[in-house]
C-alpha positions as CSV (number, residue, x, y, z in Angstrom):
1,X,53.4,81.5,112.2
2,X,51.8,84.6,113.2
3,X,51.5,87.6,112.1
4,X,50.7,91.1,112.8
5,X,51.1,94.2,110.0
6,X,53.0,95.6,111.9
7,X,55.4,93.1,113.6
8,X,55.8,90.0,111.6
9,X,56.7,87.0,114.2
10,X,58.1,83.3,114.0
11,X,56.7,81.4,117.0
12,X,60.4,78.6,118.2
13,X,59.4,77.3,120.9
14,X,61.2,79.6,123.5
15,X,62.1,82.0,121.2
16,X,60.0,84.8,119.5
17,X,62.0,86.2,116.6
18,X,61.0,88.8,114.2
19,X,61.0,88.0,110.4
20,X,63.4,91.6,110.0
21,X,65.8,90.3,112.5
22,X,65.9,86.9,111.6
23,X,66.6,88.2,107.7
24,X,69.2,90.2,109.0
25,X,71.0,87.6,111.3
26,X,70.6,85.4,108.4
27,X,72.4,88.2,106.0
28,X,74.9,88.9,108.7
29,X,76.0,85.2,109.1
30,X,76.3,85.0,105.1
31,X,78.6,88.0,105.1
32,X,80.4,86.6,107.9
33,X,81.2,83.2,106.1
34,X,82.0,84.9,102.9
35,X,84.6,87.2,104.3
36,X,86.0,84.6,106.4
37,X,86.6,82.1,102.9
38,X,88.5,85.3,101.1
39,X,90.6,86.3,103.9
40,X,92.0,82.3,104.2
41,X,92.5,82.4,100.3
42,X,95.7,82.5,98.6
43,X,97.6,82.1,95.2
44,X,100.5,80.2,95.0
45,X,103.3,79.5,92.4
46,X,102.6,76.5,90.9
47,X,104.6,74.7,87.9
48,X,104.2,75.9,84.5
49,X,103.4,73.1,81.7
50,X,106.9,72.9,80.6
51,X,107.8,72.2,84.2
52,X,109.3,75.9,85.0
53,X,108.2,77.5,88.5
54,X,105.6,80.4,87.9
55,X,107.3,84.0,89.4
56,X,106.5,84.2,92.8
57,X,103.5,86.6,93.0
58,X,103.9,89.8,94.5
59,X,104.4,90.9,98.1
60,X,100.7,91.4,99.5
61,X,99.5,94.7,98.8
62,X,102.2,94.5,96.2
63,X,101.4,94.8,92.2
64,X,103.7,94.6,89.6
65,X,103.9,97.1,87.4
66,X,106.4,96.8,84.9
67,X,109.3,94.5,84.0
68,X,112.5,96.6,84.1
69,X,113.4,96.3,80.8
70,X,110.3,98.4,80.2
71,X,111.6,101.2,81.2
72,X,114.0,103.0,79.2
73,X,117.0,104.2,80.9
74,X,116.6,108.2,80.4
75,X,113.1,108.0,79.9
76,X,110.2,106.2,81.5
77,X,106.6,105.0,80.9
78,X,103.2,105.6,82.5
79,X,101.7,103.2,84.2
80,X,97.8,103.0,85.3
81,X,98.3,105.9,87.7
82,X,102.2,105.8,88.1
83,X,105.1,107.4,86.1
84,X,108.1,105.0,86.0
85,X,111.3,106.3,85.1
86,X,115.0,105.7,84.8
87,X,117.3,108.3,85.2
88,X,120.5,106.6,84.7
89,X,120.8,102.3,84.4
90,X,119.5,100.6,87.2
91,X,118.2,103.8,88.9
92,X,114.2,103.1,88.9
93,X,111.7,106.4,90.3
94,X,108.0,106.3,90.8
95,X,105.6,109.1,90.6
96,X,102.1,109.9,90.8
97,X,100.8,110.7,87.2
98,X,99.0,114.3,88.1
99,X,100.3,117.3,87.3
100,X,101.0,119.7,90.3
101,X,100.2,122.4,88.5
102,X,96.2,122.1,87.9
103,X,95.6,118.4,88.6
104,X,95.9,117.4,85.0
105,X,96.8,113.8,84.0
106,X,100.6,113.5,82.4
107,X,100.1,111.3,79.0
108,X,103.3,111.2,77.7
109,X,107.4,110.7,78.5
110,X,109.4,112.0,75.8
111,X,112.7,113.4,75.2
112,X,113.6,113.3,78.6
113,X,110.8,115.0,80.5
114,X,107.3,113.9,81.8
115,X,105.0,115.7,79.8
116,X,101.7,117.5,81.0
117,X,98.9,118.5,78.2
118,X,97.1,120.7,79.8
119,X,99.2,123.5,80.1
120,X,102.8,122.3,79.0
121,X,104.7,121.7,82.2
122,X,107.2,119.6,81.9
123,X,109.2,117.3,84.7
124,X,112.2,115.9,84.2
125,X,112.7,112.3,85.2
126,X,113.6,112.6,89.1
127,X,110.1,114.6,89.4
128,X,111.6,117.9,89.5
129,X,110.1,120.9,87.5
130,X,111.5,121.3,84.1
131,X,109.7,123.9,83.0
132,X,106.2,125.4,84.6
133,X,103.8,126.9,84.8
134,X,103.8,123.8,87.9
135,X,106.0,125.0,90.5
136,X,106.4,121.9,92.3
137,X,107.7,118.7,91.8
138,X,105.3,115.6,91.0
139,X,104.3,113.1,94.2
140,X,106.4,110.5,94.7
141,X,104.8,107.2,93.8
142,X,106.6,104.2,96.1
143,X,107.9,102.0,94.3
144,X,110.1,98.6,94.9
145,X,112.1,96.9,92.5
146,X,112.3,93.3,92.9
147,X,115.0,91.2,90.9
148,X,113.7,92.5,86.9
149,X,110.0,93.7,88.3
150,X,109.0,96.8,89.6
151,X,106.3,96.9,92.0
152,X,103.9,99.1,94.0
153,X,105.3,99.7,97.4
């Protein structure tokens, strides 16, 4: 091997590489490999130990947020960053969990609204304003429900 302060070198026969771009190929060609072994990786359902199939997971891209009988029908829950709620049975709603009045995080479903701490605006549970000072209704949150679990869409 020879080297120069500059320009570090590794004398192959026909081939002069420098130590940077050989480290870099090498880094590149790890990266590569990695990323191809997670893309060609997936779960699936096997048998439980008392011989029941696992739930399918979700759709990819998909997370389950909630069972359905989590959510109360006229009320609703807070999920991560999603507001779930059930207006009437079997009607299921998603939205985002930030206040549009002032950006605030909601913390709490109760008594029929969606409930803001900040500066006490209220939704009620399809997302419209109950009572301000937000003047617009939350962000919709997409939402699927699939058999009794509701999932990111």
């Amino acid at each position: 091997m020879s080297t120069d302060d500059n320009n570090p070198t590794m004398d192959i026969p026909a081939l002069r590489i420098t130590r940077p771009r050989f480290l870099a190929a090498l880094g590149l060609g790890g990266a590569a490999a990695t990323l191809a072994a997670c893309s060609t990786y997936s779960e699936q359902s096997a048998p439980s130990s008392s011989g029941e199939a696992a739930t399918p997971a979700a759709p990819s891209g998909s997370q389950a947020l909630a069972a359905t009988d989590q959510v109360p029908v006229g009320s609703g829950i807070i999920v991560d960053d999603v507001v779930l709620t059930q207006p009437v049975a079997g009607e299921f709603k998603g939205f985002s969990n930030i206040c549009t009045h002032t950006g605030c995080t909601l913390n709490e479903v109760a008594d029929g609204t969606i409930n803001c701490p900040c500066h006490g605006s209220k939704f009620n549970l399809d997302g419209t304003v109950a009572r301000g000072p937000a003047s617009r209704p939350l962000d919709p949150a997409a939402i699927v429900v699939e058999g009794n679990s509701i999932l990111a869409g």
